[in-house]
SEKOL-62735 format. One record per residue (C-alpha): x, z, y. Coordinates in steps of 0.02 Angstrom, whole numbers, padded with zeros to 5 digits, always signed. Example, Ala and Ser with C-alpha at 12.3 -4.5 7.8 and 13.67 -1.06 7.14 Angstrom:
2
+00615+00390-00225/+00684+00357-00053/
//
This chain:
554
+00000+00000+00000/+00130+00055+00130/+00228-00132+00095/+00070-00231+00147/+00049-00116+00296/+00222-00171+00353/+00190-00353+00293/+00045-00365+00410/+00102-00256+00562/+00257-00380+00537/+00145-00539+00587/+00050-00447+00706/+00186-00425+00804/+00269-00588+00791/+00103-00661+00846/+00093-00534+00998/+00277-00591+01024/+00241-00792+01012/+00103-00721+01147/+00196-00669+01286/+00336-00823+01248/+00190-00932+01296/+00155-00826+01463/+00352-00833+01482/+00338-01018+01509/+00214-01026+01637/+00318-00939+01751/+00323-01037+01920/+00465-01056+02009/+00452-01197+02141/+00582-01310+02081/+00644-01434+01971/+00803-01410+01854/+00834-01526+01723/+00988-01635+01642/+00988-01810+01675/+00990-01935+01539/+01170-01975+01564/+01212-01783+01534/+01106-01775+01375/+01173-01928+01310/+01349-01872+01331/+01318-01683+01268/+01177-01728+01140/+01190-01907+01099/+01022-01949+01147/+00928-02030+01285/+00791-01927+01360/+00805-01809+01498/+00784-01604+01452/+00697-01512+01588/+00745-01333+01599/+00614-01293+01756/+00463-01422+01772/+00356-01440+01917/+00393-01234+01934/+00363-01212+01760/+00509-01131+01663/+00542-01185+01506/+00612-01015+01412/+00628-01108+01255/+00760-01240+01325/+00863-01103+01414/+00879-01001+01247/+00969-01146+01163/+01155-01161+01155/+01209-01328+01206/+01385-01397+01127/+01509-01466+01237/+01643-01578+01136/+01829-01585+01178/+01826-01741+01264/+01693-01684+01390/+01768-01602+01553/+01636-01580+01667/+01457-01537+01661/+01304-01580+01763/+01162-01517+01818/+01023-01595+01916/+00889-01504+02045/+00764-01532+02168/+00673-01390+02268/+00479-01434+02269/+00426-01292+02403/+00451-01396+02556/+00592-01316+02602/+00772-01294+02543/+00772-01145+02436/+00928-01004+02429/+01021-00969+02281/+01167-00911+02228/+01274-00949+02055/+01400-00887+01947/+01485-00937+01800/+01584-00834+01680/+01689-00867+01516/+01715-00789+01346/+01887-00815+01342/+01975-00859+01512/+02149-00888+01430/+02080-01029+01325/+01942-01094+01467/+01995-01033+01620/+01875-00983+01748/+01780-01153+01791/+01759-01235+01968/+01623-01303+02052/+01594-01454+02179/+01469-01382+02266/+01480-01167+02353/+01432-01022+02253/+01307-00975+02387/+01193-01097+02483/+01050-01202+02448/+00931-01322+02348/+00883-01453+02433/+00720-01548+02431/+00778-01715+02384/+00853-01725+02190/+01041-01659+02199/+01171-01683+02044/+01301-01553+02036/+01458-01503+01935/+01549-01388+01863/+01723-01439+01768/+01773-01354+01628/+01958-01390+01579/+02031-01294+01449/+02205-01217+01464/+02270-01290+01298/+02333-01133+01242/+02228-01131+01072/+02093-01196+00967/+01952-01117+01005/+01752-01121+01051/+01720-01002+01230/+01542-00967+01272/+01492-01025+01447/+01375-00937+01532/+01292-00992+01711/+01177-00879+01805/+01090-00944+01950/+00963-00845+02055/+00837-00944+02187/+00770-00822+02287/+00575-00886+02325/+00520-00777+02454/+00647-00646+02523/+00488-00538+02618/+00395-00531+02443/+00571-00498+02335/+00514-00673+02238/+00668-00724+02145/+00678-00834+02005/+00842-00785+01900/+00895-00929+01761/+01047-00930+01620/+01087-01085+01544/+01228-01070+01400/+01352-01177+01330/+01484-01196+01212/+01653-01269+01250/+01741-01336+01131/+01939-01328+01171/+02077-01389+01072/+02261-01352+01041/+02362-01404+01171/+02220-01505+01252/+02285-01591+01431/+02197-01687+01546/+02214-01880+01520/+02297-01986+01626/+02163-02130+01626/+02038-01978+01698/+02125-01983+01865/+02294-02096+01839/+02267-02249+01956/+02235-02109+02091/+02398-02003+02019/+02494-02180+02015/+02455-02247+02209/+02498-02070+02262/+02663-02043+02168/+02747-02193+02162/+02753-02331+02296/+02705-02520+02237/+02845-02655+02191/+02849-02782+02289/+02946-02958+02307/+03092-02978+02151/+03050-02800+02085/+02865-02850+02062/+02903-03011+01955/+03047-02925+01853/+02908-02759+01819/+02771-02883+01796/+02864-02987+01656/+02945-02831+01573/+02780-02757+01533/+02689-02933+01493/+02841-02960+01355/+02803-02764+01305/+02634-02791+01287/+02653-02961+01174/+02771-02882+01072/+02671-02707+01032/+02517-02827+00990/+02627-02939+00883/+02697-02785+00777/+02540-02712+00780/+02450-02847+00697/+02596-02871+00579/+02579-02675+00527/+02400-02694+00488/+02435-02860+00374/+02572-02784+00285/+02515-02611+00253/+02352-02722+00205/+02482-02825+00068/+02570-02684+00026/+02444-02575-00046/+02357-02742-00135/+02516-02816-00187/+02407-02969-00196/+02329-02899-00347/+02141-02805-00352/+02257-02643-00355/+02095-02524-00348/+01943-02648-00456/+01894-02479-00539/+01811-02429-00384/+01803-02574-00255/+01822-02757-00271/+01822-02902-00155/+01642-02993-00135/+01548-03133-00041/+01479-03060+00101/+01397-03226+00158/+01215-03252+00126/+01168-03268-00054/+01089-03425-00041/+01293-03487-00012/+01341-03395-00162/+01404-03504-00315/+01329-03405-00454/+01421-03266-00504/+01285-03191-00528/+01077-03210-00572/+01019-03226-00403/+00852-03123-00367/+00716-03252-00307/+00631-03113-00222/+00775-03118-00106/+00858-03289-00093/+00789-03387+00059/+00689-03232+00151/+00865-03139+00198/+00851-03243+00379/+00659-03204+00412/+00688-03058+00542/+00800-02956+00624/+00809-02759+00577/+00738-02690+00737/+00825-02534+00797/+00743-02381+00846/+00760-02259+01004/+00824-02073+00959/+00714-01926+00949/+00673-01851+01120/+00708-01659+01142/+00551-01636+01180/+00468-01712+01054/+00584-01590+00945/+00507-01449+01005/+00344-01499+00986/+00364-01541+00820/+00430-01386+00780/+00259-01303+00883/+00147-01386+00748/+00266-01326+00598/+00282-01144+00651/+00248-01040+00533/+00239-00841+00475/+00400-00785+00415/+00300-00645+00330/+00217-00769+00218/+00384-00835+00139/+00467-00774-00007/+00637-00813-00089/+00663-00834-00266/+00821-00884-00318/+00972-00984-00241/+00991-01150-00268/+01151-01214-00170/+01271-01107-00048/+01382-01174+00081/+01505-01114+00220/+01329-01066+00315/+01202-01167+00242/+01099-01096+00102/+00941-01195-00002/+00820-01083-00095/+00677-01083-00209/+00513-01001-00156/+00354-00978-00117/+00236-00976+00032/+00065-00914+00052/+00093-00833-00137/+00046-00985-00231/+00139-01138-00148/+00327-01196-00233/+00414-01213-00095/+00632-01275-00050/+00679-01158+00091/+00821-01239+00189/+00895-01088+00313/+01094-01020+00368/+01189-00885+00351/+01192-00743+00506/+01372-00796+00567/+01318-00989+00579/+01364-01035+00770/+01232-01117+00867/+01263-01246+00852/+01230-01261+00662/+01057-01180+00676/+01019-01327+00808/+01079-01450+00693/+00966-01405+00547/+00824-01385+00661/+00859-01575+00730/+00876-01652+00557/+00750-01557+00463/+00634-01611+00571/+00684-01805+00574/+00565-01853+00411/+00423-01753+00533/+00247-01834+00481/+00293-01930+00332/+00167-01933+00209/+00228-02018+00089/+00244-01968-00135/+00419-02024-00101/+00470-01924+00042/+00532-01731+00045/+00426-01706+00200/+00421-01525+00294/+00281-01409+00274/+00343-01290+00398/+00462-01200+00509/+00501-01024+00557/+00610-00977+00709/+00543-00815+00736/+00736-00749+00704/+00847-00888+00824/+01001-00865+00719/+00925-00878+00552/+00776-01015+00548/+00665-01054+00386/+00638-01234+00354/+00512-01256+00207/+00482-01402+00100/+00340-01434-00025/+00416-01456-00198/+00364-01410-00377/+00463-01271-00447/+00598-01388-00564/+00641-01466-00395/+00840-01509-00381/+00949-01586-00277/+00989-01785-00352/+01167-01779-00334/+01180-01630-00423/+01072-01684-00555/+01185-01841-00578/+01338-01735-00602/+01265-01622-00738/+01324-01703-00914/+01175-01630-00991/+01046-01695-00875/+01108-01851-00801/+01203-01951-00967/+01021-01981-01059/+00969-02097-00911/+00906-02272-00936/+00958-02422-00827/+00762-02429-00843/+00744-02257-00778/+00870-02304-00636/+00782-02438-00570/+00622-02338-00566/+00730-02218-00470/+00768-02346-00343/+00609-02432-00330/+00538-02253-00277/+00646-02241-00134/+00635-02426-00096/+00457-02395-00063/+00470-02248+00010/+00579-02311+00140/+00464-02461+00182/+00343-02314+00235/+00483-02231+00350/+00532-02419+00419/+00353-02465+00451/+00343-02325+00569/+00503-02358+00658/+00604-02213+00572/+00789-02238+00527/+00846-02128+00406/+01043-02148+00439/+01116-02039+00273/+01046-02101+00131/+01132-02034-00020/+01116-01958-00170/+01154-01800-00084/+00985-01832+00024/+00857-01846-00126/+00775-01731-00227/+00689-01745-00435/+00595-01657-00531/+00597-01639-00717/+00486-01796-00720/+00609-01888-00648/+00523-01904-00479/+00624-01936-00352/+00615-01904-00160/+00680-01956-00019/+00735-01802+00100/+00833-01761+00260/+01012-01735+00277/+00990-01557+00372/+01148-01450+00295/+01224-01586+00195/+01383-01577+00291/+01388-01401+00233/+01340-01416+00056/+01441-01576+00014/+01576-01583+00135/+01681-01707+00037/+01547-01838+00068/+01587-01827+00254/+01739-01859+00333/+01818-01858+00536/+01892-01986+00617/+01972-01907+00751/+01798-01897+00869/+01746-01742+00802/+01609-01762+00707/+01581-01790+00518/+01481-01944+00453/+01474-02003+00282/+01612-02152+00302/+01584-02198+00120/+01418-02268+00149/+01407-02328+00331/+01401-02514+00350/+01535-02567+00475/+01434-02572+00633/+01380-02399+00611/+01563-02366+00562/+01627-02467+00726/+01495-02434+00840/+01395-02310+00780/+01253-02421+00771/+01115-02375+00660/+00962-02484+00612/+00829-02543+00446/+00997-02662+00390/+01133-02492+00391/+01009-02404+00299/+00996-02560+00171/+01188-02535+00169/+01175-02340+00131/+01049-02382-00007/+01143-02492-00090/+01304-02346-00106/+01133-02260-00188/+01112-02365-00284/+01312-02392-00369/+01289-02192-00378/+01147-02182-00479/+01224-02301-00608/+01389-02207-00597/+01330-02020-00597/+01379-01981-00411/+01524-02028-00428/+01637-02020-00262/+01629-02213-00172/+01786-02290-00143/+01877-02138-00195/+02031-02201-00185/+02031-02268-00002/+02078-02167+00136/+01918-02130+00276/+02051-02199+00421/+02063-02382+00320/+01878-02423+00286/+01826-02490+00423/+01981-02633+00369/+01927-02644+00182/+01746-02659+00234/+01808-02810+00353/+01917-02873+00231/+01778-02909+00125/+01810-02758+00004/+01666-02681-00082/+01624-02559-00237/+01640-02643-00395/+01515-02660-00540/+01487-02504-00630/+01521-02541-00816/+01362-02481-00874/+01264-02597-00735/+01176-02769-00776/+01229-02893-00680/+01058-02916-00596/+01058-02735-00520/+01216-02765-00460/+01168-02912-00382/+01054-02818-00289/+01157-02700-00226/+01317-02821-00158/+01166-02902-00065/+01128-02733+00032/+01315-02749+00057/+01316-02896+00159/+01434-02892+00319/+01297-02958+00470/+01142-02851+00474/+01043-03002+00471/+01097-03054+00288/+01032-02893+00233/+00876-02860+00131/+00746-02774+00216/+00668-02636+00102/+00504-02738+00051/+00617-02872-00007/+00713-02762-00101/+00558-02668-00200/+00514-02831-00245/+00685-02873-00320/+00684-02703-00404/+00509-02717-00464/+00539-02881-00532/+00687-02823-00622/+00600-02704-00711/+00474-02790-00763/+00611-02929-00848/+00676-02764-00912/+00534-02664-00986/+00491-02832-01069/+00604-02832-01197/+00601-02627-01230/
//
């Protein structure tokens, strides 16, 4: 009796707690404060704008979250507008966790003065000292005083985290041509052409050896032999309908390649994040853990319940996860928001009642696993048909038709990303805590952050550029992992040299146990312009086909 008196004080509470959040945010303070969408794009990576104070209104749940500054970023901005007719007082401060590593930071505008009625961008610079690796909270207090007779003053906090690195230094291309007209005078007459030739020479010459590097470290590691054909060989990456038969070409596919371009889609706005995660809410009360499924650094994936009676996957983090972890497994568990589809994991709810430890709760019967894992358990994964496989893939196929047709791009596809049941269902999910969980699948190249290299076609691995035809790419890695029980893609090739194997031509070679058909299916996914690629209703036909030309002679 006395636990379900706690239980349900508990969500009393919380509810009387969510209460006076909402009142929170209607707090009116007379002004506008809000990042533009140049700062969120270079802090975030998305376009939108996040507004911190709206038309007055505060927004309490924006100021509570930590944003990440990378390395590379120097400066931060801040945009504001006073909206009470008049230029409103305030004063600012900004202090740091650790002034040895970020030392204190300066502004461009006076600690003391005013906002003024037209939209003003300021900024504050925050250069580290290089003296160690290291992530220093940033906090910046600002107080608007409203109406001095009445003591109306608004006070806000915003808080970041600054990345610094090891002997981190400012770059000369930040300020050099400024550095360079100041320092040293300009050559003129004989001294001019003499310069002007040296470094032209220079120039040809480092391009020259440069180029020869790349070609020899290319024929060096080759030895104009397929050094590495039991993981990667070299394919046709033209359209199929120029291929000269190596293989049983799919008539599902050949000719229709050309009909349309993958169309790309726009990121998800913060706002839209948060409102998403409004509808999801749910009582942390009502949950209950089981048993542990998977453990990471700070990730951690449970079995459960909710309600009692509903199997449920309970994606959540560990109390020392930074911030900036919790943020990221809010973000991505929330990408696959809506999707009602059998094939997709979707999310049945959310709890952020604690900030540094949120629930995120997925519907799933109670022999629910993770795919990859599945795949590398001898006594589950060996007894699997090719006919089983391509059911496999024709379930994602199709569920990833429903997530195209409503202009989602998934962006990780993997193994790693799916879940099955003991029926061999298989689902599509996100890729919130994968880094964590399977951190050899992702790997850094030098821009701090971790992607999965192995399966990014090379304009997401170039550019970054994600669309329907890099997801085609991703599911085609899929794919060559279900036939070879997760086995690690191009294992042999180091992260810094596939962006030049996937140019090259290079791609992973045909699993032994893999019909030539299915394999045909999958260097087509592989395809080096987007265009070439199958889109997913193309490829559910080729599977579907498949298995029928299969299951036909079993």
């Amino acid at each position: 009796m006395a636990t379900k008196f706690n239980e349900n004080s508990m969500c009393v509470f919380l509810c009387v707690g969510c209460w006076l959040l909402v009142m929170c945010c209607n707090t009116q303070a007379h002004l506008n404060v809000y990042l533009n969408p140049q700062e969120v794009m270079r802090l975030l990576g998305v376009a939108a704008e996040v507004y911190y104070v709206r038309e007055g209104h505060v927004n309490n749940y924006a100021l509570n979250f930590v944003v990440p500054v990378p390395a590379n970023v120097r400066d931060i901005t801040f945009t504001w507008q006073s909206l009470a007719g008049r230029p409103l007082p305030y004063s600012i401060n900004v202090v740091t966790s650790d002034q040895e590593t970020l030392p204190r930071p300066f502004m461009n505008i006076s600690q003391i003065g005013e906002i003024p009625t037209n939209e003003q961008t300021f900024a504050i610079g925050l250069k580290c000292s290089g003296a160690r690796a290291s992530e220093v909270d940033v906090t910046i207090s600002v107080e608007v005083i409203l109406n001095r007779a009445l003591n109306n003053v608004t006070h806000l906090v915003f808080r970041r985290k600054k990345i610094c690195l090891l002997a981190e230094f400012e770059e000369n291309t930040v300020h050099g041509p400024v550095l360079l007209e100041t320092a040293v005078p300009p050559p003129t007459g004989i001294l001019t052409i003499i310069v002007g030739s040296s470094l032209a020479l220079a120039l040809v010459i480092i391009l020259f050896l440069t180029a020869y590097c790349v070609r020899r470290s290319a024929k060096c590691q080759n030895n104009g032999q397929p050094m590495r054909t039991s993981s990667f060989q070299r394919l046709n990456t033209n359209s199929p309908c120029q291929q000269a038969g190596a293989y049983n070409d799919p008539p599902s596919i050949v000719g229709a390649l050309h009909s349309s371009l993958p169309r790309k889609t726009e990121p998800q706005h913060p706002e839209e994040l948060h409102r998403r995660i409004s509808e999801l809410t749910v009582e942390r009360c009502r949950v209950r853990l089981s048993s542990l499924l998977q453990e990471g650094t700070f990730g951690r994936v449970y079995r459960g319940t909710y309600n009692e009676s509903q199997d449920v996957l309970v994606k959540t983090v560990a109390q020392h996860a930074s911030q900036m972890q919790v943020s990221l497994l809010l973000q991505e568990g929330m990408s696959l928001y809506g999707a009602s589809h059998q094939g997709i994991l979707s999310v049945l709810g959310v709890s952020i009642e604690d900030h540094t430890t949120p629930f995120v709760l997925y519907s799933a019967p109670n022999t629910t696993r993770n795919l990859k894992l599945f795949l590398l358990d001898p006594s589950c994964a060996r007894a699997i048909t090719t006919v089983q496989i391509v059911m496999m893939s024709t379930q994602l196929a199709l569920a990833l038709v429903h997530l195209h047709s409503h202009g989602v791009v998934h962006k990780d596809i993997a193994t790693r990303n799916c879940v099955i049941d003991d029926q061999l269902r298989v689902k599509l999910s996100d890729s919130s805590l994968s880094r964590d969980l399977f951190p050899n699948d992702y790997n850094c190249l030098g821009d701090s952050e971790n992607r999965p290299v192995k399966w990014l076609s090379l304009e997401a691995l170039q550019h970054k550029q994600f669309s329907e035809a890099s997801d085609s790419w991703a599911f085609g890695v899929l794919m060559w992992e279900l036939c070879t029980y997760a086995k690690q893609p191009y294992a042999e090739v180091d992260p810094f040299e596939m962006e030049h194997y996937l140019r090259d031509g290079y791609r992973l070679a045909q699993p032994f146990n893999c019909p030539d058909e299915l394999f045909t299916i999958m260097a087509y996914c592989w395809a080096l312009l987007p265009i070439e690629r199958p889109t997913f209703a193309q490829l559910n036909g080729c599977l579907t086909e498949f298995y029928a030309q299969v299951t036909r002679y079993v």
